[in-house]
Each structure stands twice: as structure tokens, then as C-alpha cells.
C-alpha beads as a LAMMPS data file, in Angstrom:
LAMMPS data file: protein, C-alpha beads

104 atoms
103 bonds

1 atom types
1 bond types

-500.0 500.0 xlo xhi
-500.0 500.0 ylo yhi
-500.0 500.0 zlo zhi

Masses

1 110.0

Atoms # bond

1 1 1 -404.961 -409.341 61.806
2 1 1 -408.412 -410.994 61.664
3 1 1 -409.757 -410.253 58.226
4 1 1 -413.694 -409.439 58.322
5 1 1 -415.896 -412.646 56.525
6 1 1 -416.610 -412.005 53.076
7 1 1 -419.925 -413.816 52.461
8 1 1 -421.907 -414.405 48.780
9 1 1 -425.065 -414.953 50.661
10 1 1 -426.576 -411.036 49.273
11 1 1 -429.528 -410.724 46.977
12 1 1 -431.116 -413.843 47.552
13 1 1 -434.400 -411.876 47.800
14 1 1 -434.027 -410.656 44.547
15 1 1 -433.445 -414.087 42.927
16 1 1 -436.634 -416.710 41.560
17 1 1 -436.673 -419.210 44.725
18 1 1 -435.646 -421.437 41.737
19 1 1 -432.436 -420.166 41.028
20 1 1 -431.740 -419.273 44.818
21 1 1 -432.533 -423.496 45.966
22 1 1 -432.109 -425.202 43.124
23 1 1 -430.926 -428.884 43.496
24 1 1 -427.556 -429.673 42.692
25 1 1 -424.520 -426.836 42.510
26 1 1 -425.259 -423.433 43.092
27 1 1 -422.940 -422.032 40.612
28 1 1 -425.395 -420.128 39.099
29 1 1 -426.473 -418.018 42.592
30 1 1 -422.611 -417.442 43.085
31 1 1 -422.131 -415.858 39.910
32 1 1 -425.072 -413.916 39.922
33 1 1 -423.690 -412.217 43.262
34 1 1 -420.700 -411.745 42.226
35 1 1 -421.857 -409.260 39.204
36 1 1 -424.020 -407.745 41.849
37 1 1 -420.946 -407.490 44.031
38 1 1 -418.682 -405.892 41.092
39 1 1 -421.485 -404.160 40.093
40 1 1 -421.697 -402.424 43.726
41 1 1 -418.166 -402.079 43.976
42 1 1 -417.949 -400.595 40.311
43 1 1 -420.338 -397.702 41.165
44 1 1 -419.991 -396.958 44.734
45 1 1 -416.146 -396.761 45.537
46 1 1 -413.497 -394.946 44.713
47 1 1 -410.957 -395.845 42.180
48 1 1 -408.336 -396.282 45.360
49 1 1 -410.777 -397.704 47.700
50 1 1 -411.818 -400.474 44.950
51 1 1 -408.081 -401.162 44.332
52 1 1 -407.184 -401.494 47.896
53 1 1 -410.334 -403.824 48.413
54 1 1 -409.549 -406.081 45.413
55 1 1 -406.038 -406.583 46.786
56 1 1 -406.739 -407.191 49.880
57 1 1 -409.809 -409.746 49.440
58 1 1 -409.268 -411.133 46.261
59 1 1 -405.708 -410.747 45.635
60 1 1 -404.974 -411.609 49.405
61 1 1 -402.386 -408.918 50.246
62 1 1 -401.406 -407.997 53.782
63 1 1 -402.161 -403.835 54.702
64 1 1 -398.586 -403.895 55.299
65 1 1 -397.650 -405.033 51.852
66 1 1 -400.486 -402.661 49.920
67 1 1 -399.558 -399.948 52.088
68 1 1 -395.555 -400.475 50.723
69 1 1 -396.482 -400.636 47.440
70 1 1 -399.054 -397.425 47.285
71 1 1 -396.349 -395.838 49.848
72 1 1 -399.077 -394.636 52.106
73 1 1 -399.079 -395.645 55.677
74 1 1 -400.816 -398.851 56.739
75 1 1 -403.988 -396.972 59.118
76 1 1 -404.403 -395.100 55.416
77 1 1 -405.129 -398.728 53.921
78 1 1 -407.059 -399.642 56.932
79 1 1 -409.259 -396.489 56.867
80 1 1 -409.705 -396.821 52.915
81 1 1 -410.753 -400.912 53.803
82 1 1 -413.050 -399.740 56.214
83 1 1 -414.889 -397.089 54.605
84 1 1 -415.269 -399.118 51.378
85 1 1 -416.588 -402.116 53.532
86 1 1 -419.164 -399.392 55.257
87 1 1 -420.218 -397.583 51.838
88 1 1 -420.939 -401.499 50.889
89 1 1 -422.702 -402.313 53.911
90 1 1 -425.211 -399.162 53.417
91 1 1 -425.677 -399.783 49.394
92 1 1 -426.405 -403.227 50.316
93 1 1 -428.414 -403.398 52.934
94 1 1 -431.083 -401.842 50.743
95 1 1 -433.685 -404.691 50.298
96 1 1 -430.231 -407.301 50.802
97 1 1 -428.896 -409.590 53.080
98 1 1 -425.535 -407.512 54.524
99 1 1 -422.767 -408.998 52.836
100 1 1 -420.367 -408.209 55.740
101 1 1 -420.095 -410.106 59.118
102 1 1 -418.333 -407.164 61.280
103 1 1 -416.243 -408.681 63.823
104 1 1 -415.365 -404.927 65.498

Bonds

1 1 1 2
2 1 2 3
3 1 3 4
4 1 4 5
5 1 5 6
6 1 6 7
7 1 7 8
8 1 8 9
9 1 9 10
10 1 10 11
11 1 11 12
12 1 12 13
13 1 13 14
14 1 14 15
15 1 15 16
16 1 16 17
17 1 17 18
18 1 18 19
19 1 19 20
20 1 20 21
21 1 21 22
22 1 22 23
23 1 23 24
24 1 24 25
25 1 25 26
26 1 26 27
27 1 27 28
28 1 28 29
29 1 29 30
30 1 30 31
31 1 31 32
32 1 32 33
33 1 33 34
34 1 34 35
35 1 35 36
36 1 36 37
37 1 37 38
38 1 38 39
39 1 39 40
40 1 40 41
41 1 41 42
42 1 42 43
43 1 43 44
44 1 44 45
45 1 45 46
46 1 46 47
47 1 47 48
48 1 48 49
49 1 49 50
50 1 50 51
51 1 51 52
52 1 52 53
53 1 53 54
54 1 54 55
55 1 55 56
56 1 56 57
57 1 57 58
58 1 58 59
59 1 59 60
60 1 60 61
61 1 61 62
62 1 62 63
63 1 63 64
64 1 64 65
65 1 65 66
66 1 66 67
67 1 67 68
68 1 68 69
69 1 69 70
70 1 70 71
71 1 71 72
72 1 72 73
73 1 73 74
74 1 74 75
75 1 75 76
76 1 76 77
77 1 77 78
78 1 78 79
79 1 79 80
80 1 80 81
81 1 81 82
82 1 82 83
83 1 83 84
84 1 84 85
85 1 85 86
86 1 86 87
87 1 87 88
88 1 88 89
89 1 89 90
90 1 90 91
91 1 91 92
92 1 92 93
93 1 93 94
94 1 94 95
95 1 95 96
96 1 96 97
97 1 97 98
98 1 98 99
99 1 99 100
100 1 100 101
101 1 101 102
102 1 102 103
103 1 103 104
């Protein structure tokens, strides 16, 4: 299953052009998203959507194997991935740079 590309590059807009380009590592832009990112995620899914999406992303489970363990059937994980990735998309988008690359 091709997994969608997760990308950090949201928000620059709302960073100093400092921050965003500064020379040398850029550790300080990543983190920054990803409180923006948890931040999104926090407030604008559901408790199961957010669990499903952390496992699957970050945690790196297969639908098949987060479907077993929830005991829901896998186009139930795939619906709750997509619908969290969409409510993201939308909350995002406002004044960002979309965080998702949709390969549908």
C-alpha cells in the first residue's frame, strides 16, 4: 500500500524568514512544526482518528495490523486515515503550505 508523503514543510509563512532559512541545521523550523502539527491534530481529530493516525505514521503500523488490534475492519482504518488526513488538509490550508502530498 503506498502510504501518502508526510511533509514538515507547513507554516513557513508564519515563521521570521530568520528562523525559516537560517544557516546551518534547521532543527529549530522542524520542531516548531511539529507543535503546530500536534497542536492541529490535538484539536481537530477525534480521539480514534488521532490514535489510528499516530500508529500508522509515527508508530509505522500496517491498516491490517491496527485494524486487528482495534478489531474493526481494515476500510474502517482506511476511512478513519482518510478523513483525519482531509480534516488536516482543510485546517491547514488556512494561510499554510498543505502538509499532505495526495497521491489518489
Amino acid at each position: 500500500m503506498d502510504r501518502t508523503i508526510f511533509s514538515l514543510e507547513i507554516f513557513g509563512d508564519r515563521m521570521k524568514p530568520s528562523d525559516f532559512m537560517s544557516s546551518g541545521t534547521n532543527e529549530k523550523q522542524i520542531e516548531y512544526l511539529k507543535k503546530q502539527l500536534k497542536k492541529a491534530m490535538d484539536t481537530e481529530l477525534t480521539d480514534k482518528q488521532r490514535d489510528i493516525l499516530t500508529e500508522f505514521y509515527f508508530e509505522g503500523k500496517s491498516v491490517t495490523e491496527i485494524s486487528n488490534e482495534l478489531g474493526v475492519n481494515k476500510s474502517t482504518v482506511s476511512r478513519h486515515l482518510k478523513r483525519s488526513k482531509e480534516k488536516l488538509k482543510t485546517v491547514l490550508s488556512y494561510g499554510f503550505i498543505p502538509i499532505w502530498t495526495v497521491n489518489d
